[in-house]
N, C-alpha and C positions, 0 to 999 in steps of 0.2 A: 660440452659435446652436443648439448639436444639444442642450445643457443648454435652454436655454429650449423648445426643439420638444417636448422629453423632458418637462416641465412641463406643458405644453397637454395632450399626447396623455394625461397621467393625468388631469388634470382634467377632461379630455371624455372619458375613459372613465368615473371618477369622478360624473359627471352623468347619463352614459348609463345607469349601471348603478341609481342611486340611483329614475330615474324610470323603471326598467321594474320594480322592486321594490315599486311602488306599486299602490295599487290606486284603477283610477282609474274614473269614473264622469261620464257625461255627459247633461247632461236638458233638452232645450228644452222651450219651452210657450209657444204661441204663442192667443191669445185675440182674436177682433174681435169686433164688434158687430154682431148681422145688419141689414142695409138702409142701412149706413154704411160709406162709404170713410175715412173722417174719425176714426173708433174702433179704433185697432187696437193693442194691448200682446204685449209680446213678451220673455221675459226667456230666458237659456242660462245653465247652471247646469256649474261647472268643479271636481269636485273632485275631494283625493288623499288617502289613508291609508298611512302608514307604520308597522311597528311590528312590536313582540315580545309575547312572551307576558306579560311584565306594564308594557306601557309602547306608545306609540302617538301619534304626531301627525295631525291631520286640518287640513286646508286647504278651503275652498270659498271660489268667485269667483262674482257673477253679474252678468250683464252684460245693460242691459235699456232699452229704449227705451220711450214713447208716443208715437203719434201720435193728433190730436184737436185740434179746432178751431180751436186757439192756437197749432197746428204741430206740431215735433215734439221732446220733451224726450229725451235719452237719458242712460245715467248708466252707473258702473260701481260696486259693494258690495262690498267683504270682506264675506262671506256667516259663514263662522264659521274663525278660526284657533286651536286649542287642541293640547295635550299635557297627555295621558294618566298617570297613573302608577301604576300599585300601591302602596298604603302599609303595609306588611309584614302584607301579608292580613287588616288590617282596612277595608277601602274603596279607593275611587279618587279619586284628586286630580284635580283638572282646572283647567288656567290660560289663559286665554282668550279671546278671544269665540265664545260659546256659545248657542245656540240652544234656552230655555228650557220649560218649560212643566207647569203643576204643577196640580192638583184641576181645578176647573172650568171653569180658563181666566179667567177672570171678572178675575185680577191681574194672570197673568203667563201667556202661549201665544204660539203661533208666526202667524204671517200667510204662507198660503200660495195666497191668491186676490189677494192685491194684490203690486205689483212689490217695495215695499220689504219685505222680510220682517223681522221682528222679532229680533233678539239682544242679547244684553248682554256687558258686556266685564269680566268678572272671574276672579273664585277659587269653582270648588266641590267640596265633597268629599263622596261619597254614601257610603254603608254599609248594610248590611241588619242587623239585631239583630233575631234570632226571627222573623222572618218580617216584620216591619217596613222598609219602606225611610227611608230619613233621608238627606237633603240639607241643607247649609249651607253658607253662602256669602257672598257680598260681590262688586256688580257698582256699576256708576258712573264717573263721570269721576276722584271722589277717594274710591271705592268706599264711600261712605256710605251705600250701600242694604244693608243686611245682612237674609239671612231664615233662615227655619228650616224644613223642611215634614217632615212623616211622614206617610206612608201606608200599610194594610196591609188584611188581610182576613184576617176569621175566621168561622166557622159560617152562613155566609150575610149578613155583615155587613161593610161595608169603610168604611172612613174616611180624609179629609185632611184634615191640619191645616197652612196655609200661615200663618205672623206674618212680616210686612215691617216695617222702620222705615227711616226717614230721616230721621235725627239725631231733632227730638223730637216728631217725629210716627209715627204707627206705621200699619199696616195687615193686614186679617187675614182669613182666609177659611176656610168647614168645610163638609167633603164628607160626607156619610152616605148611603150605598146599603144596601139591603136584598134580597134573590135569593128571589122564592117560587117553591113548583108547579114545581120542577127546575130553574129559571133560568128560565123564561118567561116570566116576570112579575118587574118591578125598578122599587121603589119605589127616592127619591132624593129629599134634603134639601139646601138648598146655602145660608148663610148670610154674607153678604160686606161688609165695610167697608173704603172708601178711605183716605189720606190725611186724608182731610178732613170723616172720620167719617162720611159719607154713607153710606147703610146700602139692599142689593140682595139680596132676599130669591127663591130658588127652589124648588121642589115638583113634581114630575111625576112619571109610573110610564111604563115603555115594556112592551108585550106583545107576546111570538112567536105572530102569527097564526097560522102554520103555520112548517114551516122555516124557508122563504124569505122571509118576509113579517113585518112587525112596525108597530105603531102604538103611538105615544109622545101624550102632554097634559104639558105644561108651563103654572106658573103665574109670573108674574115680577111682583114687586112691589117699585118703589120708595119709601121713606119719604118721606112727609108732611113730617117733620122734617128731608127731606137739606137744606143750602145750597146745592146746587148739582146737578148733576148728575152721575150717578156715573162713575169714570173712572177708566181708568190707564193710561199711556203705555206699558207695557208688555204690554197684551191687542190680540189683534187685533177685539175687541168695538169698540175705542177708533174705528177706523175707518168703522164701521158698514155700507151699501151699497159702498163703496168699497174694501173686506178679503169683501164676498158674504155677509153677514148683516144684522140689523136693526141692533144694536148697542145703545149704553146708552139709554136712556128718561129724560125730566126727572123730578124728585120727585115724586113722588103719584100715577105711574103703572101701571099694572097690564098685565102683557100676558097674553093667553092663546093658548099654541099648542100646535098638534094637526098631528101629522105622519105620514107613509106612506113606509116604503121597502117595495119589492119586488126580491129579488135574484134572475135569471134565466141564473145562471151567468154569461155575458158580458154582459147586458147589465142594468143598475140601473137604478131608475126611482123616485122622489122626489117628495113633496108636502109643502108645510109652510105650512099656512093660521096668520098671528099677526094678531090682534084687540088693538088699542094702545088701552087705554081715561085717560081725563083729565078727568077730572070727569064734565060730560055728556057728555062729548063720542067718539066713535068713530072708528078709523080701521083701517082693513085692509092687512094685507100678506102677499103671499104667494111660495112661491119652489117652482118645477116644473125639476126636474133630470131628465136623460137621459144616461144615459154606456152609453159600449158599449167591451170593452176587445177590439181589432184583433187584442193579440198580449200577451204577458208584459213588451216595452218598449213599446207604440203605444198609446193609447187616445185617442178623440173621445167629447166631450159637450154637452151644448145647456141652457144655465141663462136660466130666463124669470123675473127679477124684476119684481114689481108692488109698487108701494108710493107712500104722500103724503111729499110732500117738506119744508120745511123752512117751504113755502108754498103749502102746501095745496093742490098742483096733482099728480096722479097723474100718475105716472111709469111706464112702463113699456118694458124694456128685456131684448132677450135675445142670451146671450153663447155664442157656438161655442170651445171648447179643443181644439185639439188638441196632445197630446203626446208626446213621442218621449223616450225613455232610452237609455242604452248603457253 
């Protein structure tokens, strides 16, 4: 009996001590819909980091409900479980599921306005050579997506190179930015094909109006020649209104947007008018944000999307967040 007692009390001291060594972190974010009882997302976010100076595990949980006209769905995610390693000072290994995100977004990014957030469940190992960073990897169920990306910057000039394949298809994507006039002016090139060859072409300059202030034009063109529409299970583009952007566009598309942030210390303010053009035809969308940060963990903000739907009936819809960290 005092042998078994003697067991518990390490092993509960053993636990005690493992999870105050951690560094833990905790972040609700709660979202409804104004003028609706009936709209409301809610997700809490649970994680832990442990580790040494060349090695490290990280844990996140999130735990997330909707409620909305069909009732109320709730769910729980391994958000990302990985470990860390040093590999004798040339890079870090990382094994996992992992919470990606690489050039444009346009293949592979995070979704952090919809409940389900995006990760993948592999192997990756980064390095930096010369000021380049370099990622390789392997994510999937029988990890048959392997990629390669680099990215880096020199003389006002930066670039990413992301190649994905899955088995014998491939996909690819290229970043090029350019820094005028001290950085207040940044041109940007962005060239992208899917799986399935389908091909998403973009262009735009953003400019520092003053400090605090900046105006961006973006061109977005999809080919004539896609089959399909362009796509990948791994952007949160893939989602579209439902991840708080437009998302991908059918072949032959063209968008143009022109956007506004004004930063006023605490509080942000955002405009982003997109014109979706399809032969003759026109459609408008646009996305007015409002955030004010409370405190260093609290912040509330107010996002009004407009946009045509699927069925050419304008939509229009705005979403209150607020959020708390710890």
């Amino acid at each position: 009996m005092k042998k078994n007692l003697r067991n518990v009390l390490v092993l509960g001291l053993g636990l005690i001590t493992t999870i105050a060594s951690a560094q833990m972190t905790v972040e609700s974010k709660t979202r409804a819909l104004q003028d609706s009882e009936d709209a409301v997302k809610q997700r809490i976010s649970v994680a832990a980091t442990w580790g040494g100076d060349d090695w490290s595990v990280h844990t996140s949980s999130d735990v997330h409900y909707d409620v909305n006209n069909d009732g109320t769905v709730a769910g729980y995610d391994i958000y990302e479980a990985y470990a860390s390693t040093d590999v004798m000072g040339f890079g870090t290994l990382t094994v996992g599921r992992q919470d990606l995100s690489f050039g444009s977004g346009a293949l592979i990014s995070s979704n952090d306005w919809g409940l389900n957030r995006l990760t993948t469940d592999g192997v990756d190992f980064a390095a930096n050579f010369g000021g380049f960073d370099i990622n390789v990897g392997a994510f999937g169920r029988d990890r048959d997506n392997n990629y390669i990306n680099a990215g880096g910057e020199f003389s006002g000039v930066s670039f990413n190179v992301l190649m994905l394949n899955e088995g014998d298809a491939s996909a690819h994507g290229y970043d090029f930015g350019y820094g005028l006039m001290g950085g207040d002016l940044n041109l940007m090139y962005s060239m992208n094909s899917d799986f399935s060859e389908n091909e998403m072409t973009m262009m735009g300059a953003s400019y520092n109006v003053f400090e605090n202030m900046s105006l961006s034009y973006t061109m977005t063109s999809y080919s004539e020649e896609n089959t399909g529409t362009f796509s990948s299970a791994n952007s949160a583009m893939n989602g579209g209104w439902d991840n708080g952007m437009l998302g991908y566009q059918a072949a032959g598309t063209d968008v143009t947007s022109i956007g506004l942030s004004y930063d006023l210390g605490g509080i942000n303010l955002g405009y982003t008018m997109h014109t979706v053009t399809h032969g003759d035809h026109d459609d408008d969308a646009s996305v007015i944000s409002l955030g004010y940060s409370m405190s260093d963990n609290a912040s509330i903000s107010v996002d009004r999307f407009t946009y045509m739907d699927a069925n050419d009936i304008e939509v229009e819809s705005t979403w209150i967040t607020l959020e708390i960290g710890m």
